[in-house]
C-alpha positions as CSV (number, residue, x, y, z in Angstrom):
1,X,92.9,77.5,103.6
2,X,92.7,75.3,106.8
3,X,89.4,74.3,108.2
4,X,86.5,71.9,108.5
5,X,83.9,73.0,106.3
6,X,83.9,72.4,102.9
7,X,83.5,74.7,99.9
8,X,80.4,74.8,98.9
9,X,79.4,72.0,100.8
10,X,75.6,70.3,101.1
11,X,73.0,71.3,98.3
12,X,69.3,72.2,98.0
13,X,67.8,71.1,95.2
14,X,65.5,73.0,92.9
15,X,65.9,76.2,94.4
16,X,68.6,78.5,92.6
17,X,72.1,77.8,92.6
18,X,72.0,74.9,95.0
19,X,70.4,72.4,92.5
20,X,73.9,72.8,91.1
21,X,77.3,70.6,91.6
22,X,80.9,71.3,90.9
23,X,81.9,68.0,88.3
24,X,85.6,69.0,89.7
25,X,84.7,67.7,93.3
26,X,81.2,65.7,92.8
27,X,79.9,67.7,95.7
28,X,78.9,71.7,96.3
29,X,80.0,74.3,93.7
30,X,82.3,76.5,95.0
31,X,82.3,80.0,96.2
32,X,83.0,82.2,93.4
33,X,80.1,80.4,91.7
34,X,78.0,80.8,94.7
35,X,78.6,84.6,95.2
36,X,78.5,85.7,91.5
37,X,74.7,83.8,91.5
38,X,73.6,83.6,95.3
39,X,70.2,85.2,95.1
40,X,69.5,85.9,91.7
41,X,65.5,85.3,91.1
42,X,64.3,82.9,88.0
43,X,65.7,84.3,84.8
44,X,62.4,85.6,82.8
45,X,63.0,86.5,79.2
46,X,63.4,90.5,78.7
47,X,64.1,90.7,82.7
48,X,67.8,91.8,84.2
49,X,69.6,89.0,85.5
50,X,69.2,90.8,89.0
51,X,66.5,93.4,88.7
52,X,66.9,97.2,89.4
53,X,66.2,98.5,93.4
54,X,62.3,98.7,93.7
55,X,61.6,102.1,95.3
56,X,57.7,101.8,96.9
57,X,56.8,103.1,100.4
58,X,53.6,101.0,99.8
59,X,52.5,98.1,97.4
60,X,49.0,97.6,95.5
61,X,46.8,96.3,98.0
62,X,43.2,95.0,97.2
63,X,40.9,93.1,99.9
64,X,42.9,91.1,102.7
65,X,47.2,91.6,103.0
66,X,47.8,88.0,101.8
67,X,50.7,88.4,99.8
68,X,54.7,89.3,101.2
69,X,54.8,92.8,100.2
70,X,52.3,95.3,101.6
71,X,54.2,97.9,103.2
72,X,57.7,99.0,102.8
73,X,58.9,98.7,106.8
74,X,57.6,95.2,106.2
75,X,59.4,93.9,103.2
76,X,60.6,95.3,100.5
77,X,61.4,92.6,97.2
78,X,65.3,93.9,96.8
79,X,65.8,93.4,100.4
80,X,64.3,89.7,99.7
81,X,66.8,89.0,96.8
82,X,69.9,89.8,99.1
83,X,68.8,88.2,102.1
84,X,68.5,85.2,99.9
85,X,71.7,85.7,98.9
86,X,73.3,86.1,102.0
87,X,71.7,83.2,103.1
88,X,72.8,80.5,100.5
89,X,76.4,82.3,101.3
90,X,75.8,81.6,105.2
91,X,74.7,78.4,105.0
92,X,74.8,76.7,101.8
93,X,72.2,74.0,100.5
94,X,70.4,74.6,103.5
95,X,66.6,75.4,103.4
96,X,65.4,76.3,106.9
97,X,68.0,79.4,107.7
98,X,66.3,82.9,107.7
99,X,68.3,86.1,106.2
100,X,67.5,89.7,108.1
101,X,68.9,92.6,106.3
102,X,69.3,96.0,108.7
103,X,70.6,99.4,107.9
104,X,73.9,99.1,109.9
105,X,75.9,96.4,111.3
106,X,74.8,98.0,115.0
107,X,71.1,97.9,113.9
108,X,71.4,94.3,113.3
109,X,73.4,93.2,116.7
110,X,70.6,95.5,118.4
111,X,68.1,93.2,116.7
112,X,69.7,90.6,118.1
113,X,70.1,91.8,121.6
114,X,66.8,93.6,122.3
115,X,64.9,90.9,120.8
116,X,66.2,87.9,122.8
117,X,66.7,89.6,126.1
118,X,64.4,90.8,128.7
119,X,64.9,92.8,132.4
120,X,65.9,90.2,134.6
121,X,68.6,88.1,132.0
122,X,71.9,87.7,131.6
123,X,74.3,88.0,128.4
124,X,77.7,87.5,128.5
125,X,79.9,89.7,125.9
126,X,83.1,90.3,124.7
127,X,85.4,92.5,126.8
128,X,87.6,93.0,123.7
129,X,85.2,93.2,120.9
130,X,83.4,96.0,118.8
131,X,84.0,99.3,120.4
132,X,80.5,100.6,119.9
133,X,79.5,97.6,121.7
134,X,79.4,99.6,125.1
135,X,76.8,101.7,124.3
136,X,74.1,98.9,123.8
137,X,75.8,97.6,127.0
138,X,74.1,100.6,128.9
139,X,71.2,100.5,127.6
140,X,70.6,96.8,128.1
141,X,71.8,97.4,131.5
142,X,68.9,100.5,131.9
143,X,66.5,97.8,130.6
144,X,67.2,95.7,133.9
145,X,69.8,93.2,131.9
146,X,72.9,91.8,133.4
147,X,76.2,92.1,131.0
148,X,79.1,90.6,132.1
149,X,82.0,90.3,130.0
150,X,85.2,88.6,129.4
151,X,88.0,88.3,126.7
152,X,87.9,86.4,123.5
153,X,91.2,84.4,123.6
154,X,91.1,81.3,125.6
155,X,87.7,81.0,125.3
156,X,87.6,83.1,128.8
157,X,83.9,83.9,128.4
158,X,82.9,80.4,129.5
159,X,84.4,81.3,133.2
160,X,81.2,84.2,133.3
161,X,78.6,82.0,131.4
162,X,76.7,80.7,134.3
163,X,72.7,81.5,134.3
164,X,73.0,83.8,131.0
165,X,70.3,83.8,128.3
166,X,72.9,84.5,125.9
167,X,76.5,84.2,124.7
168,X,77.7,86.9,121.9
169,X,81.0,86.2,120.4
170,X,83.1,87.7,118.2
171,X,85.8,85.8,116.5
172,X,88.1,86.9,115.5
173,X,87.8,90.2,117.9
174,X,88.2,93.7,116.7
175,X,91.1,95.1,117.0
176,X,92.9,92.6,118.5
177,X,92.4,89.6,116.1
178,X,92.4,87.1,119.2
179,X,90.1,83.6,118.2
180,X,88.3,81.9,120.6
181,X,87.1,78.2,120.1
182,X,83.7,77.9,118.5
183,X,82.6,74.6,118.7
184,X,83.8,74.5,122.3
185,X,81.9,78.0,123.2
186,X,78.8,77.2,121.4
187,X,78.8,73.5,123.2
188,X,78.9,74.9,126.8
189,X,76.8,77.4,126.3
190,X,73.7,75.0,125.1
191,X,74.4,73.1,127.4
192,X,73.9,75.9,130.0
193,X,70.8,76.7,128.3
194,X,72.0,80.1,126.2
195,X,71.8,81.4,122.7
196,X,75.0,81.8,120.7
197,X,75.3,84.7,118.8
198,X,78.6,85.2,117.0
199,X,79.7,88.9,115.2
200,X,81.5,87.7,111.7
201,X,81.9,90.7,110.4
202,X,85.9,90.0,110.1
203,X,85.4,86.9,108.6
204,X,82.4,87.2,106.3
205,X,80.6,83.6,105.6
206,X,83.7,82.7,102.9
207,X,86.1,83.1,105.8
208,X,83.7,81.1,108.4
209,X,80.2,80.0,109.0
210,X,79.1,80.2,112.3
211,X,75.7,78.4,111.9
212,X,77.8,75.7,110.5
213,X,79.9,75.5,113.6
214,X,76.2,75.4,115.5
215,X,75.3,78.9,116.6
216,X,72.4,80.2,116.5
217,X,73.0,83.8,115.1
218,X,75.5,84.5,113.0
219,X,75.8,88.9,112.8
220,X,77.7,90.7,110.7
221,X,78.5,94.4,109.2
222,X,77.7,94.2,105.5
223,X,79.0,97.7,105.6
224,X,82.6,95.9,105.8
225,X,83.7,93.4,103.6
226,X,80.7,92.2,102.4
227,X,80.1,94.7,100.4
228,X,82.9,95.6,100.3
229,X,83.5,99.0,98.4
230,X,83.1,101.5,101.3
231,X,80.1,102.9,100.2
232,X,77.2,101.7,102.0
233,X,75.8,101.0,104.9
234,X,74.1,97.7,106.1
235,X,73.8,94.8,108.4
236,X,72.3,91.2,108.7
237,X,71.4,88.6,111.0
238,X,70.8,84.5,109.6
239,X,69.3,82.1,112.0
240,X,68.3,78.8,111.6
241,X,65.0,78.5,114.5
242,X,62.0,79.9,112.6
243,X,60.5,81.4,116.5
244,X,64.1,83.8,116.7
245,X,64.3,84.9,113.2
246,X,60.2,86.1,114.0
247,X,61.2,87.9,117.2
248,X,64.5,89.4,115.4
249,X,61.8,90.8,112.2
250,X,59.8,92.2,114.8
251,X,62.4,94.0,116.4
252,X,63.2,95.4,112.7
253,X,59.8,96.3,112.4
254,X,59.2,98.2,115.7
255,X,62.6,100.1,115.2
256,X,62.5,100.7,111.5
257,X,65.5,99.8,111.2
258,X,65.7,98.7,107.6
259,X,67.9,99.5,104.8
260,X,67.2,101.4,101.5
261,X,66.2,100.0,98.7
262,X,69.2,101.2,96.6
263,X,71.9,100.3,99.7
264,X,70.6,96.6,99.4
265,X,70.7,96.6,95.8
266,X,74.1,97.6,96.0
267,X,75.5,95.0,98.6
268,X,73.6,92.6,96.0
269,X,75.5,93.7,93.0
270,X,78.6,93.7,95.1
271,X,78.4,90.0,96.4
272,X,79.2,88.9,92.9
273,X,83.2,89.9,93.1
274,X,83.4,88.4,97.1
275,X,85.2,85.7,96.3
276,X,87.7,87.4,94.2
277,X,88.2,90.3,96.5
278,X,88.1,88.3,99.7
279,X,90.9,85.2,98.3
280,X,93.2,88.5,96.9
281,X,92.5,90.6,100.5
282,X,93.5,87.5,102.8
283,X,96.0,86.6,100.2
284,X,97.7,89.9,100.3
285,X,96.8,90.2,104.4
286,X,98.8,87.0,105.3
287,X,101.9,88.1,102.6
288,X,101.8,91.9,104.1
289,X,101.8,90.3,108.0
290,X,105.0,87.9,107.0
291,X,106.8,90.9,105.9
292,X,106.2,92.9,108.8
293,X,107.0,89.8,111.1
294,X,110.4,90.6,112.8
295,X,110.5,94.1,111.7
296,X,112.5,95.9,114.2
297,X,109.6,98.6,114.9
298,X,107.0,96.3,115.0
299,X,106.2,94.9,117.7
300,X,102.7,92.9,118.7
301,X,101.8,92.0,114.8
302,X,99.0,89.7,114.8
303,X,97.2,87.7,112.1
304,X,95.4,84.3,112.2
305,X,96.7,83.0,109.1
306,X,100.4,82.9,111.0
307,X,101.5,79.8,111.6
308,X,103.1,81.4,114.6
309,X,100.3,83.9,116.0
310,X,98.9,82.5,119.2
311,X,94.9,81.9,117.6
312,X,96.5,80.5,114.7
313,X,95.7,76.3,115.8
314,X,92.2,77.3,116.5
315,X,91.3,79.4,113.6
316,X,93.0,76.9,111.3
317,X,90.4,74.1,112.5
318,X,86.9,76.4,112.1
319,X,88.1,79.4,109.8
320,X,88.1,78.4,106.1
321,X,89.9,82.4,104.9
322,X,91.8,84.2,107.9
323,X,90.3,87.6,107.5
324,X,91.9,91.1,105.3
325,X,93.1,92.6,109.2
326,X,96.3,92.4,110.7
327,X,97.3,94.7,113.7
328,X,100.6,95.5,114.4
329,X,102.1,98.0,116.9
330,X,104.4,101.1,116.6
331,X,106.7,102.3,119.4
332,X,104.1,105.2,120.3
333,X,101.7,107.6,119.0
334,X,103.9,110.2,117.3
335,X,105.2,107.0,115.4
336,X,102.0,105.7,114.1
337,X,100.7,109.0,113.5
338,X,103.8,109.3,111.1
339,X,104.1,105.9,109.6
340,X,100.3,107.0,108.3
341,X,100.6,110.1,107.3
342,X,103.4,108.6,105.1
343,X,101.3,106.0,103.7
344,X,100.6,106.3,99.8
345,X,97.9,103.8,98.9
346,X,96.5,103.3,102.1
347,X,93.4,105.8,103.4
348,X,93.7,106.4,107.1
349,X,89.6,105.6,107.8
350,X,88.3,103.9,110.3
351,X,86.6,100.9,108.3
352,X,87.6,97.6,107.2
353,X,87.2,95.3,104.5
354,X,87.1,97.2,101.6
355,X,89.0,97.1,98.3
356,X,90.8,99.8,99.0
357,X,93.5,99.5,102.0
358,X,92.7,101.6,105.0
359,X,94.7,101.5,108.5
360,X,94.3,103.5,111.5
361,X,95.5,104.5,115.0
362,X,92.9,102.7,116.7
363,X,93.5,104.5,120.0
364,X,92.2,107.7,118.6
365,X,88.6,107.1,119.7
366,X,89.3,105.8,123.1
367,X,87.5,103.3,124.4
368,X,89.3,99.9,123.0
369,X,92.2,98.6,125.4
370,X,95.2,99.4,123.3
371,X,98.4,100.8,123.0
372,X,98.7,104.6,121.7
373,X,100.6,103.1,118.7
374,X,98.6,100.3,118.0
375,X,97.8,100.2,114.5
376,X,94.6,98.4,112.6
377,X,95.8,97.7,109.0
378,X,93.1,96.7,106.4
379,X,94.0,95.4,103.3
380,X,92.8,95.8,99.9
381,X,92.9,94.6,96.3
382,X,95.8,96.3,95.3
383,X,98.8,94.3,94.0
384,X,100.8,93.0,97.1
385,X,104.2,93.9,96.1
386,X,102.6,97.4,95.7
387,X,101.2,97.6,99.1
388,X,104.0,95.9,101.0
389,X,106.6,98.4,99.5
390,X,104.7,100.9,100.7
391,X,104.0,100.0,104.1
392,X,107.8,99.0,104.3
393,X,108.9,102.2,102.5
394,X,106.5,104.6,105.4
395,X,108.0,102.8,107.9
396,X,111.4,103.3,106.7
397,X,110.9,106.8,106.6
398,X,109.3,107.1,110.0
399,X,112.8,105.6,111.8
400,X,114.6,108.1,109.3
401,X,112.3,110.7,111.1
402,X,112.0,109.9,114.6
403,X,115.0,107.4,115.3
């Protein structure tokens, strides 16, 4: 897969997994190795390898609150073993970055934008990104904050970046998979004096790292392919400066937003198969978008990892996995509705990223800026020629149905 940042590059020694090498390349270990260990405390003889969910509202507490655990809004020691985790996954064989786990992917990027921004600021969002988004646009905007917005492709926020505190971006965008360039964005915007916060829920840290490519937040939805098993529901934010990752814990501590003890246990456990189910997802993803490409009902298909989709230059020089979503659109509604219903091994749910395949008619819940047949395919894990025959095979069956 195309991109700048090595596997596994840069290691920290003595601590975990990053005091190791890979003798095939002399450098980092790779990221099958990394995920199946990222986190994983000092073995101790009689212990699990990763010990069970620790269920405590409160923590043995004589004379002054000295030690990490004292309270269980506060910190919590399974939450500490995946946010280590995420971390050496985020940024590998680095030692300053800081790992906040949430409930939800939408707790987290509130962390992120209550915490930084005050009455009286500016942030400058995508126009095409997350459709729950726009709610925690009106509230900012109730809280005296400025939003302006812009679309991802072309890097068209920059044109609205003038006097903001901060720049969220999210690369590729959901639904419509357009890439905007990182290194560019995150450049202007320092040097305008804003944050960078990026959204990776699409691409997960194996598909890019966007403290690598120099923001300063990277966000995501654990709920999605992180996890990965539909099942769950959770979020993070890493940051490097030790001031912002403060300000974003305090946020989670005001809130409450913080996930159970059993839901981070989970995400833990589930990090071990990322590589495998991410590498077999895109795999699939990029095989799946190649056979729909040309299909005479299809029209709009996009997915990074084509050579000919228009993002497909810039997310070959910062994305190092293109991501399990391709969208695609169907003449109109009553023709997606069909081609789903006539799905076999794909769920129509509203998620993404999971090992099961799920697609939807993203128009359904309003609010996103697409046509009524515009269709958001995730894939799974299953085999490809499995999957692809029965997309082809609904679709065949649809234009046998409706002309």
């Amino acid at each position: 897969m195309s991109g700048d940042a090595t596997r596994g590059a840069g290691d920290r020694t003595g601590d975990g997994i990053d005091c190791l090498t890979d003798d095939r390349t002399g450098g980092g270990i790779g990221d099958g190795t990394r995920a199946v260990r990222a986190g994983l405390p000092e073995p101790v003889k009689y212990e699990p390898t990763l010990p069970g969910p620790v269920f405590a509202a409160h923590f043995h507490l004589p004379g002054e609150p000295t030690g990490p655990y004292t309270y269980g809004r506060d910190e919590n020691p399974t939450w500490t073993h995946l946010e280590r985790a995420i971390g050496e996954l985020e940024a590998p064989g680095e030692s300053g970055v800081e790992t906040l786990v949430f409930a939800s992917g939408m707790a987290a990027i509130s962390a992120v934008l209550f915490s930084q921004l005050k009455a009286g600021d500016v942030v400058v969002v995508p126009s095409d990104g997350y459709q729950a988004l726009p709610l925690a646009h009106e509230q900012l905007r109730a809280y005296g904050v400025e939003v302006r917005s812009a679309p991802t492709g072309g890097d068209a926020q920059l044109s609205v970046l003038a006097g903001a505190k901060l720049l969220w971006i999210e690369t590729p965008s959901n639904p419509g998979l357009d890439v905007c360039d990182l290194r560019r964005m995150v450049a202007a915007a320092h040097e305008a004096g804003a944050l960078v916060a990026v959204d990776n829920t699409l691409s997960t840290p194996l598909g890019q790292r966007p403290l690598q490519l120099g923001a300063d937040f990277s966000v995501a939805s654990d709920t999605k392919g992180m996890s990965g098993h539909g099942d769950l529901l959770l979020g993070h934010v890493a940051c490097r400066d030790p001031e912002r990752a403060a300000e974003v814990r305090r946020w989670r501590k005001i809130v409450g937003a913080i996930p159970g003890p059993m839901e981070a246990w989970l995400a833990h456990r589930s990090l071990a198969t990322l590589q495998l189910r991410i590498d077999r997802q895109c795999g699939t993803a990029l095989t799946l978008a190649e056979a729909l490409s040309g299909h005479r009902h299809v029209t709009g298909l996009r997915y990074p990892g084509l050579p000919d989709d228009p993002s497909h230059e810039v997310a070959a020089r910062q994305m190092r996995r293109f991501g399990s979503v391709i969208s695609f659109e169907l003449p109109d509604r009553a023709w997606a509705e069909h081609f789903l219903g006539a799905l076999r091994l794909v769920e129509e749910a509203t998620s993404f990223g999971g090992v099961r395949s799920t697609a939807e008619r993203r128009g359904r819940w309003g609010g996103d800026a697409v046509p009524e047949g515009f269709i958001r395919f995730s894939v799974g894990a299953e085999d490809p020629e499995d999957l692809i025959a029965d997309v082809l095979r609904a679709l065949d069956e649809t234009a046998k149905t409706l002309g």
